[in-house]
GULUMGU-679449 format. One record per residue (C-alpha): residue number from 1; residue in one letter; x, y, z. Coordinates in steps of 0.1 Angstrom, whole numbers, plus 5000, padded with zeros to 4 digits. Example, Ala and Ser with C-alpha at 12.3 -4.5 7.8 and 13.67 -1.06 7.14 Angstrom:
+-------+------+------+-------+------+
: torlo : bami : east : north :   up :
+-------+------+------+-------+------+
:     1 :    A : 5123 :  4955 : 5078 :
:     2 :    S : 5137 :  4989 : 5071 :
+-------+------+------+-------+------+
This chain:
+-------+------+------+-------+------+
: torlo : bami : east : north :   up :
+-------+------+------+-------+------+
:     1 :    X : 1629 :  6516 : 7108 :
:     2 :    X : 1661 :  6518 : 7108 :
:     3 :    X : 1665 :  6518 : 7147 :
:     4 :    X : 1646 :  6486 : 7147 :
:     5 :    X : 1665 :  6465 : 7123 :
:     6 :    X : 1697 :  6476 : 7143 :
:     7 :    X : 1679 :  6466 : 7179 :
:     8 :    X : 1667 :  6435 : 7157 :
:     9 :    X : 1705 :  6427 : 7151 :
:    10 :    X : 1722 :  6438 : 7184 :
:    11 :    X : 1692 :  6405 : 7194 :
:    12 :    X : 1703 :  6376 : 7172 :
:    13 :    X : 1734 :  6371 : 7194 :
:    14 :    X : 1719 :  6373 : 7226 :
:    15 :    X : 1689 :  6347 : 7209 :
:    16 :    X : 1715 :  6327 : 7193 :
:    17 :    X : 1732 :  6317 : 7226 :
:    18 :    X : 1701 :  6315 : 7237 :
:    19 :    X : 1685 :  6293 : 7212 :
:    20 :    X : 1718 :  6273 : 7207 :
:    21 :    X : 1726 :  6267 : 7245 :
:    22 :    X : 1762 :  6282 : 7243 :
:    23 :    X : 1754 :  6295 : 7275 :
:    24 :    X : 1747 :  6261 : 7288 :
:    25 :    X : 1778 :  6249 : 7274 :
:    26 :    X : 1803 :  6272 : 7289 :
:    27 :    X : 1829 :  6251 : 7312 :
:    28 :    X : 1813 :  6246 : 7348 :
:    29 :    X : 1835 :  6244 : 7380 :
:    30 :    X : 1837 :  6208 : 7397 :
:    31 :    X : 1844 :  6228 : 7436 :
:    32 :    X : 1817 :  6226 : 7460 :
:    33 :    X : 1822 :  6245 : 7492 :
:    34 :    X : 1838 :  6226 : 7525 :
:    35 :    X : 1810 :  6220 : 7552 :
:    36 :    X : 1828 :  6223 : 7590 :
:    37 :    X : 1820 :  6184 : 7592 :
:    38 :    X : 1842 :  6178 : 7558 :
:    39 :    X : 1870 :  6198 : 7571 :
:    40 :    X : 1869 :  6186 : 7606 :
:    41 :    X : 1858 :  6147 : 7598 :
:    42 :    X : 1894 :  6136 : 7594 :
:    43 :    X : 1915 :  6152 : 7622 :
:    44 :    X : 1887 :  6145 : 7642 :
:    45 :    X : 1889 :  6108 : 7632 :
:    46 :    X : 1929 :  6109 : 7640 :
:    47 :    X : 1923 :  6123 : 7674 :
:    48 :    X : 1897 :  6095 : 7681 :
:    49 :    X : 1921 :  6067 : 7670 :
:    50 :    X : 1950 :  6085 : 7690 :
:    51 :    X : 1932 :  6086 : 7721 :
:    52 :    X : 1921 :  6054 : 7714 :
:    53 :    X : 1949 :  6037 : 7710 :
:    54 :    X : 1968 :  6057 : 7742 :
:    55 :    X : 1939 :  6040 : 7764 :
:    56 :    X : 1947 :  6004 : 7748 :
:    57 :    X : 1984 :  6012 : 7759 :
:    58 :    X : 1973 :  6023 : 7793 :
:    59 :    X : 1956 :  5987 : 7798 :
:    60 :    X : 1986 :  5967 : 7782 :
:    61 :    X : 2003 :  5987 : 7811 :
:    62 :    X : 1979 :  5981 : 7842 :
:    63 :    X : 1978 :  5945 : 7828 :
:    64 :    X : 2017 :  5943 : 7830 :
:    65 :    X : 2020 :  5960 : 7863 :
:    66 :    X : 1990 :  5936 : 7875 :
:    67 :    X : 2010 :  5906 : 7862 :
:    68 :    X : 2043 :  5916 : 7876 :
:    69 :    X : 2023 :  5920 : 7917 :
:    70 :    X : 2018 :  5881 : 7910 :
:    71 :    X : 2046 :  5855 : 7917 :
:    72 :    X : 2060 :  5850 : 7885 :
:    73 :    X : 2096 :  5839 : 7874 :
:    74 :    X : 2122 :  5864 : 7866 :
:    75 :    X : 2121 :  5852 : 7827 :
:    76 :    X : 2087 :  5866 : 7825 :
:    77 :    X : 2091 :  5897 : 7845 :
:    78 :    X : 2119 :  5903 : 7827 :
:    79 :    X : 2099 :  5901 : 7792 :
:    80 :    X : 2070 :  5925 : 7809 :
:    81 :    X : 2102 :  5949 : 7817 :
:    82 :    X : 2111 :  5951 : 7781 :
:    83 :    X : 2072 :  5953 : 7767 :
:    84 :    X : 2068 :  5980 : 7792 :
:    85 :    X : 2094 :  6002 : 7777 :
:    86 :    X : 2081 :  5996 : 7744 :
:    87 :    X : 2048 :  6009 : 7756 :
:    88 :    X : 2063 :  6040 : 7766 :
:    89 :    X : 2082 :  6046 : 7740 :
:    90 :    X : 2050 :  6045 : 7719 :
:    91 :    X : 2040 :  6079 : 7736 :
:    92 :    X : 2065 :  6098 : 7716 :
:    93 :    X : 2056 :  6086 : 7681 :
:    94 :    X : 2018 :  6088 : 7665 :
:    95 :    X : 1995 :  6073 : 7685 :
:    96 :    X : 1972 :  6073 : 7655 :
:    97 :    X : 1995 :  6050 : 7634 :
:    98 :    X : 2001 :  6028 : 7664 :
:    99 :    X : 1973 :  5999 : 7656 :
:   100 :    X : 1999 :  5972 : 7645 :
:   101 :    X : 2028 :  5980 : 7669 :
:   102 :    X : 2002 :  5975 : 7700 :
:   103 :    X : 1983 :  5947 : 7688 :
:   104 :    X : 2018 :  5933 : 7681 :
:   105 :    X : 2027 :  5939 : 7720 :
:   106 :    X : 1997 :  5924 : 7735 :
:   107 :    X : 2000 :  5897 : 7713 :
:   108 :    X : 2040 :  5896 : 7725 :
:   109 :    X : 2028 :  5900 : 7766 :
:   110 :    X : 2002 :  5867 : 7759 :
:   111 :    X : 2030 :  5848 : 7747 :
:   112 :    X : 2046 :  5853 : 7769 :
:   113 :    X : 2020 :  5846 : 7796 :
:   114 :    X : 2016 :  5811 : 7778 :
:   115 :    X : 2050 :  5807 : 7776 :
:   116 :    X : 2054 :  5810 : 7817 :
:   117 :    X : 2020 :  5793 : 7823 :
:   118 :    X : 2041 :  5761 : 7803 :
:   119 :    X : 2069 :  5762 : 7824 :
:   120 :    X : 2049 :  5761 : 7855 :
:   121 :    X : 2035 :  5732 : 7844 :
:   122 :    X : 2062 :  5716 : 7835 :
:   123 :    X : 2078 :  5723 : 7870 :
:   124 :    X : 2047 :  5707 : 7884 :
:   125 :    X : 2051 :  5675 : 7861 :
:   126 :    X : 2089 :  5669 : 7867 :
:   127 :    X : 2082 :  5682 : 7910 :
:   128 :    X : 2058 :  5654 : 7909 :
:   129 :    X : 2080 :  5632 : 7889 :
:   130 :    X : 2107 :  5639 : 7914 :
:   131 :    X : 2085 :  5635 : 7947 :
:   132 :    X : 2072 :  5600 : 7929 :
:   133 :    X : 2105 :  5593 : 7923 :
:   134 :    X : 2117 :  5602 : 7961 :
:   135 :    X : 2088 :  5582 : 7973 :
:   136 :    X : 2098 :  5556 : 7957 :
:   137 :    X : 2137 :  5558 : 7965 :
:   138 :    X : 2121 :  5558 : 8003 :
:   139 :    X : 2102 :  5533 : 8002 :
:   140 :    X : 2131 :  5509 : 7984 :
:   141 :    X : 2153 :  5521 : 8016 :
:   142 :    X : 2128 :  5512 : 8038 :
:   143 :    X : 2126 :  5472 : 8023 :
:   144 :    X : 2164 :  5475 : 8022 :
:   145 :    X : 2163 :  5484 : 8058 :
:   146 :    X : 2137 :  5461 : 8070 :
:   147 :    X : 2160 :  5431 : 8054 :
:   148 :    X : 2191 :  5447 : 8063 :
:   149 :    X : 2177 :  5445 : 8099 :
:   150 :    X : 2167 :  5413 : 8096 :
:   151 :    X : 2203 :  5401 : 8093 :
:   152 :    X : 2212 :  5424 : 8121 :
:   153 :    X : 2189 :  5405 : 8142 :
:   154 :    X : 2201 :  5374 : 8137 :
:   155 :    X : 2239 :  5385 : 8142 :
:   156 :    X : 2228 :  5397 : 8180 :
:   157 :    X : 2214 :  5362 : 8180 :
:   158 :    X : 2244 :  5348 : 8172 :
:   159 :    X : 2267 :  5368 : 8192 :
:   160 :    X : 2246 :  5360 : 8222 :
:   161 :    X : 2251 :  5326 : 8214 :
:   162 :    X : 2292 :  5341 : 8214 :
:   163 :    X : 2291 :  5320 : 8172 :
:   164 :    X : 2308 :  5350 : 8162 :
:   165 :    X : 2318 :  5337 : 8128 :
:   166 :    X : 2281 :  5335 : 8121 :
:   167 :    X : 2276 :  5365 : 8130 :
:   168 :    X : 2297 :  5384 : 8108 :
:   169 :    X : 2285 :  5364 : 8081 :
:   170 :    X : 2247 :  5380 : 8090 :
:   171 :    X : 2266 :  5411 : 8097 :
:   172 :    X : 2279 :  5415 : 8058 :
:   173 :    X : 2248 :  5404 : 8048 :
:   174 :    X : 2230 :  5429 : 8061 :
:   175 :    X : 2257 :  5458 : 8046 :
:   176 :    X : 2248 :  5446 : 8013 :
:   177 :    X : 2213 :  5450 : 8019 :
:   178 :    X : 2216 :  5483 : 8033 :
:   179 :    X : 2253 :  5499 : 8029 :
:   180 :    X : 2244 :  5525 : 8054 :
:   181 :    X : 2235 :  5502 : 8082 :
:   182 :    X : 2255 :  5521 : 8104 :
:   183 :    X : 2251 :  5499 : 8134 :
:   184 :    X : 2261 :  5467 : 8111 :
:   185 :    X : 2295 :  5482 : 8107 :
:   186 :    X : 2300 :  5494 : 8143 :
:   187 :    X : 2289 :  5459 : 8154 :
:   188 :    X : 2312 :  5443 : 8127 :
:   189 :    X : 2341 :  5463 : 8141 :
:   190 :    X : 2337 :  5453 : 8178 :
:   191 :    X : 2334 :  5416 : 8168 :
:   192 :    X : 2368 :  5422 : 8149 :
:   193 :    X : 2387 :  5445 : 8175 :
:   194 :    X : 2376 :  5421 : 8205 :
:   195 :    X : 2368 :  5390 : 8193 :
:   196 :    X : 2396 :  5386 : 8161 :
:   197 :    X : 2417 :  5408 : 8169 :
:   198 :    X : 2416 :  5419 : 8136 :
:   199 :    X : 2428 :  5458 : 8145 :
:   200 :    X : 2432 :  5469 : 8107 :
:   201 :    X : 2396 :  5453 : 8095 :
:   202 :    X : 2380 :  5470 : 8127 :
:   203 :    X : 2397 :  5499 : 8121 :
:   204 :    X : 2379 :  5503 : 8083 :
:   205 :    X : 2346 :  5496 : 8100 :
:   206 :    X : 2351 :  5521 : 8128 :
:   207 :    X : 2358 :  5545 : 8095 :
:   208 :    X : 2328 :  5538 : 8075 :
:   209 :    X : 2307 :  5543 : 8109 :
:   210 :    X : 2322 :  5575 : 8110 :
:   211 :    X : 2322 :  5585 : 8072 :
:   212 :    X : 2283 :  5577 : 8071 :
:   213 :    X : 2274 :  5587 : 8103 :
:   214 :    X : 2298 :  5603 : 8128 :
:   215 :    X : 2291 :  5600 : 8163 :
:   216 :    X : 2311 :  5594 : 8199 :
:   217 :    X : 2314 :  5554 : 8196 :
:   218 :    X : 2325 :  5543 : 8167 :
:   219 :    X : 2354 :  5573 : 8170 :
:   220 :    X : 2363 :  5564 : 8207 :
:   221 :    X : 2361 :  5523 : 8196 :
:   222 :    X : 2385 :  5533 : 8164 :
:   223 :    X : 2410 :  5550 : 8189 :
:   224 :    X : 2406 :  5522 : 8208 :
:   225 :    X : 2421 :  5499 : 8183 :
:   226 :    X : 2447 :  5529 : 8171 :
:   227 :    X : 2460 :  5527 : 8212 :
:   228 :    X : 2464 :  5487 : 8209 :
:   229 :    X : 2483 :  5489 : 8179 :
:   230 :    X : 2505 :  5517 : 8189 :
:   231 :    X : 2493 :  5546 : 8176 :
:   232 :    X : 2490 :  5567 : 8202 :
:   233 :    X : 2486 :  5599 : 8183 :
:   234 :    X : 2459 :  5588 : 8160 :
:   235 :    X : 2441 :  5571 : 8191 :
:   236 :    X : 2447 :  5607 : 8211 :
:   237 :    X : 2429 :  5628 : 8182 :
:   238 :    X : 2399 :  5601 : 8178 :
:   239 :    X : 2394 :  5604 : 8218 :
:   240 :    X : 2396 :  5639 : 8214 :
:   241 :    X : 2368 :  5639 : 8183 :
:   242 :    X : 2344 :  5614 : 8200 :
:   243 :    X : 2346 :  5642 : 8229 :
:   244 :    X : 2334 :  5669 : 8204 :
:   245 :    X : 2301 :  5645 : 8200 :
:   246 :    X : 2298 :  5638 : 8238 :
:   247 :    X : 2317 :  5663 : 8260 :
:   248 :    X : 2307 :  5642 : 8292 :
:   249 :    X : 2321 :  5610 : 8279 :
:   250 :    X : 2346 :  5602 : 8305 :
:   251 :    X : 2356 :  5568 : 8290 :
:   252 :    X : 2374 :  5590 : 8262 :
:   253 :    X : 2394 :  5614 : 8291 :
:   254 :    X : 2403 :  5582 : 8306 :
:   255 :    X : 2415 :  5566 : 8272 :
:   256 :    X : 2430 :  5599 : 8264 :
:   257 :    X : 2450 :  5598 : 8292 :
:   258 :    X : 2471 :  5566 : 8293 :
:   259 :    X : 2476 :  5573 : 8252 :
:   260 :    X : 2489 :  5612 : 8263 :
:   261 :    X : 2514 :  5597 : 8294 :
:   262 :    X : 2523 :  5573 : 8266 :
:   263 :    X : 2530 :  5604 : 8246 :
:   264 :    X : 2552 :  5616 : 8273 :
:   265 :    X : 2529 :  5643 : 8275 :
:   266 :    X : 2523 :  5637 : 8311 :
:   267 :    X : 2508 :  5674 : 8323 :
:   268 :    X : 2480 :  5673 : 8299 :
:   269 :    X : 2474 :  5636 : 8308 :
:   270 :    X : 2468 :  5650 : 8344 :
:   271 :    X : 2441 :  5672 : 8331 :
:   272 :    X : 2423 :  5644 : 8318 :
:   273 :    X : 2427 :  5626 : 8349 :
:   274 :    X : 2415 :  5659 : 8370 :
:   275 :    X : 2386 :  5662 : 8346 :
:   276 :    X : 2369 :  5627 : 8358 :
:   277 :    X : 2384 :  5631 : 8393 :
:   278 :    X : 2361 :  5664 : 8396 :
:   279 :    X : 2336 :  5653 : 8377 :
:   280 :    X : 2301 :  5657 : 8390 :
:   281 :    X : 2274 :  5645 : 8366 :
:   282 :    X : 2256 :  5614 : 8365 :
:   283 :    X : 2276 :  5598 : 8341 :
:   284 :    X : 2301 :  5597 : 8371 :
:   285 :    X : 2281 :  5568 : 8383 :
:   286 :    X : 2288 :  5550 : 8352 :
:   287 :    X : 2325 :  5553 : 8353 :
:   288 :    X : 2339 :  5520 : 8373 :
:   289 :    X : 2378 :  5528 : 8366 :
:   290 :    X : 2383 :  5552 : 8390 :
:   291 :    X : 2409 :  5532 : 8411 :
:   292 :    X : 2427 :  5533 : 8375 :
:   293 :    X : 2423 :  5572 : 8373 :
:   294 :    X : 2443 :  5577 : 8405 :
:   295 :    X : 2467 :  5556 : 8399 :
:   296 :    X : 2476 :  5566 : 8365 :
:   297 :    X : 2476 :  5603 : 8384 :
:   298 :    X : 2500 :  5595 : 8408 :
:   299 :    X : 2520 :  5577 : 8384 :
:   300 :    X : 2526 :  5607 : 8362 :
:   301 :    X : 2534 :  5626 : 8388 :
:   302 :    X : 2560 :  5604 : 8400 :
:   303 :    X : 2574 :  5603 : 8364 :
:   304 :    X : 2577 :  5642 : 8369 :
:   305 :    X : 2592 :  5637 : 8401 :
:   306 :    X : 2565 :  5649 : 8427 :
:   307 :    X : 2567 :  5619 : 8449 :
:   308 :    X : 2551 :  5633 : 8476 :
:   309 :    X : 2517 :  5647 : 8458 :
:   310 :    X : 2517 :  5611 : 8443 :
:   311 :    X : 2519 :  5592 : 8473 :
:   312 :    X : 2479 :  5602 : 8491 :
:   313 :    X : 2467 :  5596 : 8454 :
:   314 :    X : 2481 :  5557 : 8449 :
:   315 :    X : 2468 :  5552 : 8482 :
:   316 :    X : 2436 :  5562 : 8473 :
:   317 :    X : 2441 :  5541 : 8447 :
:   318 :    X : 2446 :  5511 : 8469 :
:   319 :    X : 2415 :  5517 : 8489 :
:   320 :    X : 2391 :  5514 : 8461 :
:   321 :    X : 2405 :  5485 : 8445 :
:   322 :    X : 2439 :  5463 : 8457 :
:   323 :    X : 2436 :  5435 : 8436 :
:   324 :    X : 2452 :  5456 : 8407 :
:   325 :    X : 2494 :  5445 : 8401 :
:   326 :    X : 2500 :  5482 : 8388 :
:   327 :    X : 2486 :  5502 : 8414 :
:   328 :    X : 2509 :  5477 : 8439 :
:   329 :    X : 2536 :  5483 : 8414 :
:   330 :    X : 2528 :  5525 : 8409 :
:   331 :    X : 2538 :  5526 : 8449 :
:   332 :    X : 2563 :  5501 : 8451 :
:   333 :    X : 2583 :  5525 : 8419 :
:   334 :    X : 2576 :  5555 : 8444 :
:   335 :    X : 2590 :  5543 : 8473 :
:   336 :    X : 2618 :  5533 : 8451 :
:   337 :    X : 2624 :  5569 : 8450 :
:   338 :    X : 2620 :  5577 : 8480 :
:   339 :    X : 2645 :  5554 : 8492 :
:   340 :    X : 2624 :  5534 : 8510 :
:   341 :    X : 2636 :  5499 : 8494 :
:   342 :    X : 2623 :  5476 : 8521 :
:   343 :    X : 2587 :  5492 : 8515 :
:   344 :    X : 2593 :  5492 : 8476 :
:   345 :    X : 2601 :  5453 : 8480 :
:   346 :    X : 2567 :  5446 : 8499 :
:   347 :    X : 2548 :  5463 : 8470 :
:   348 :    X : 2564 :  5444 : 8444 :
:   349 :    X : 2558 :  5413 : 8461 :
:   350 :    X : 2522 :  5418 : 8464 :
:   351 :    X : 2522 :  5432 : 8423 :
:   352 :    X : 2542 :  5402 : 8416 :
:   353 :    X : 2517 :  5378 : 8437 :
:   354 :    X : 2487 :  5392 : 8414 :
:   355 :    X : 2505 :  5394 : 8377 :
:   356 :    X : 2539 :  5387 : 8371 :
:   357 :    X : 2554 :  5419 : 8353 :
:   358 :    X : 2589 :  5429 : 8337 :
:   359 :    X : 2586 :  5467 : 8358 :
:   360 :    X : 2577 :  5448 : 8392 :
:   361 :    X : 2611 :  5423 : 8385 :
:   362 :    X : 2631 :  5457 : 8377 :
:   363 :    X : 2624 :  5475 : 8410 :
:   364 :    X : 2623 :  5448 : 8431 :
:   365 :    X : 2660 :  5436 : 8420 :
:   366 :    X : 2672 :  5474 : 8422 :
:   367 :    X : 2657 :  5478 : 8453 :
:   368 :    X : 2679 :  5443 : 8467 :
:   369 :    X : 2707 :  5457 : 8456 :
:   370 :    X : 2707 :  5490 : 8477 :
:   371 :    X : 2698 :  5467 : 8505 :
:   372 :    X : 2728 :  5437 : 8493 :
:   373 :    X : 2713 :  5412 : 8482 :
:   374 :    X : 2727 :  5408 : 8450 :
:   375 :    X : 2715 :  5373 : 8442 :
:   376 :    X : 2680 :  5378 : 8450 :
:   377 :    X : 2683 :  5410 : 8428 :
:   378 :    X : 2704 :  5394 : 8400 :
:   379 :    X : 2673 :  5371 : 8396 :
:   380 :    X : 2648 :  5395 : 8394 :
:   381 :    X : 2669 :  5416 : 8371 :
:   382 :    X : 2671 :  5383 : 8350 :
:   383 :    X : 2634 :  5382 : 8352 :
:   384 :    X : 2625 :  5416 : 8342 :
:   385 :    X : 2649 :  5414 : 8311 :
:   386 :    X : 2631 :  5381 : 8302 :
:   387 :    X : 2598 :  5397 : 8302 :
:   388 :    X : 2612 :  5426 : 8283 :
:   389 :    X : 2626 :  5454 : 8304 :
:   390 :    X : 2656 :  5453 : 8283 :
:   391 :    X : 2675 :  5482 : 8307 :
:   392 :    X : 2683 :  5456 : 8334 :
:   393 :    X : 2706 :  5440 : 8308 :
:   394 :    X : 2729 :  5472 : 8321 :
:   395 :    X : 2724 :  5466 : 8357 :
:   396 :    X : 2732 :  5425 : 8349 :
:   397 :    X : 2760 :  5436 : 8336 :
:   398 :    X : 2773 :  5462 : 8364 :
:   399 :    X : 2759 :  5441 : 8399 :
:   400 :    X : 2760 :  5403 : 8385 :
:   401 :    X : 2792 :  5393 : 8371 :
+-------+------+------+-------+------+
């Protein structure tokens, strides 16, 4: 009996926690045991955004690269450069976290995009504002020219009519119209040089010709007028430049000549002279002063005391034209020289017969005098100082007292 209340007693607790639930009460753990998927998930979900976002930055990359094999400007390929190393950069950091920063570089590479895209389009607008604009510019020219022209016209009218003062009235007119109407100005300045002789005006003429639009002409026409007013040195260098234009232009060796003997520079004036002599294009058969040429030759030479290389040259001289005083008076000087005063008298005559000069007087009274006959040669001498060969005033003195 015993033995049963004890077993009955060791029972109530067992029942009691039982009955009561203060087993079901007893704390309970909140842990529930990792599946692979919940442990993996996350680093699975990294790696997926990583690799995800390394292939976005591999196309920002191919799209630069594909931009830059275009024709862009260097603003914009400059700005890909920079994005470009930003991309690469990216590589080192957490391409997982990396969201914001790329879309923040594609975003940058558009802008760009739209930014170039505006400027070529503004290019465009002000190219086609500019062509417009030149169009435009042409087309005003070509009225100005067409009236300018018209002026121009009417001066050749005029000047064939020779109512020169008209025409340099159409002649300014049509320089306001056009103030590169080259030909108006070259035209203007003949009218002037020939015609006025107005050196100084033709001479500015002659300089805008050759300030808008340089050529052979108006350079030989402006040493021209240089030579006639004494400038020998100026005239020299503006032969010398219209020969850079036209190397053949034989007009300018000839010019070039007289203004280097008048220069003293008598050697080098024989090398112009040579140049036409020898001369064998067909511009040769455009060159009518060759008479001149031989003379002028000879007379240099007998300035440098070769008399007898002179003499076939004046002669030749002679044959092809002897109604020129100078080429009479070249020989008549020579034989001076030479001694042959008799001869020198004969040539003077016949210079003297065609146009009275001071050097024909001079020669002709020194040559009486070797020969006595003073009076006939104190006349001349007279003569030739009247006309303005102001050395016979030394021989008045000496042989006519």
């Amino acid at each position: 009996m015993r033995k049963v209340v004890m077993m009955g007693i060791l029972l109530i607790p067992i029942f009691a926690y039982s009955q009561y639930g203060i087993w079901d009460r007893a704390p309970q753990s909140t842990y529930t045991p990792l599946s692979p998927n919940d442990i993996l998930g996350p680093a699975m979900q990294m790696r997926q955004r990583a690799d995800n976002n390394a292939a976005k930055i591999d196309q920002l990359i191919d799209w630069i690269f594909s931009i830059k094999r275009q024709s862009i400007d260097q603003q914009l390929s400059n700005a890909l450069d920079t994005y470009y190393h930003k991309l690469q950069a990216f590589y080192e950091g957490d391409l997982a976290r990396m969201d914001n920063q790329i879309r923040s570089v594609k975003r940058g590479i558009q802008e760009e995009i739209d930014k170039y895209n505006q400027r070529v389009r503004d290019a465009n607008i002000n190219y086609n504002r500019k062509i417009q604009e030149e169009q435009q510019k042409i087309e005003k020219q070509r009225n100005e020219q067409i009236n300018s022209n018209a002026y121009l016209q009417r001066a050749e009218s005029e000047i064939e009519k020779e109512d020169f003062e008209a025409a340099l009235i159409s002649l300014n007119k049509a320089i306001v119209k056009n103030e590169n109407n080259v030909q108006a100005y070259y035209m203007k300045g003949c009218i002037l040089m020939f015609v006025m002789n107005n050196y100084d005006s033709a001479i500015a003429c002659f300089s805008n010709c050759i300030y808008k639009e340089p050529n052979a002409h108006a350079y030989f026409q402006r040493g021209i007028c240089y030579e006639i007013t004494g400038n020998y040195k100026y005239a020299e260098i503006d032969y010398s430049r219209a020969l850079t234009y036209n190397p053949n232009y034989l007009e300018a060796y000839y010019r070039r000549g007289i203004v280097k003997s008048g220069l003293d520079d008598r050697v080098s004036a024989i090398s112009d002279y040579d140049y036409i002599i020898n001369f064998q294009g067909d511009e040769k058969n455009q060159f009518k002063d060759f008479a001149t040429v031989y003379n002028n030759k000879a007379y240099c030479l007998v300035k440098l005391g070769y008399y007898d290389e002179a003499l076939p040259l004046v002669n030749k001289a002679l044959d092809l034209d002897k109604n020129l005083a100078y080429i009479w008076d070249t020989r008549g000087e020579l034989y001076f020289y030479k001694g042959l005063y008799e001869k020198c008298i004969e040539d003077m005559n016949k210079a003297i017969s065609i146009q009275a000069n001071s050097n024909s007087y001079y020669y002709r009274g020194l040559a009486k005098i070797k020969i006595n006959k003073k009076q006939e040669a104190c006349k001349d001498l007279q003569k030739a100082l009247e006309l303005g060969k102001t050395i016979a005033e030394n021989h008045i003195q000496i042989n006519c007292k």
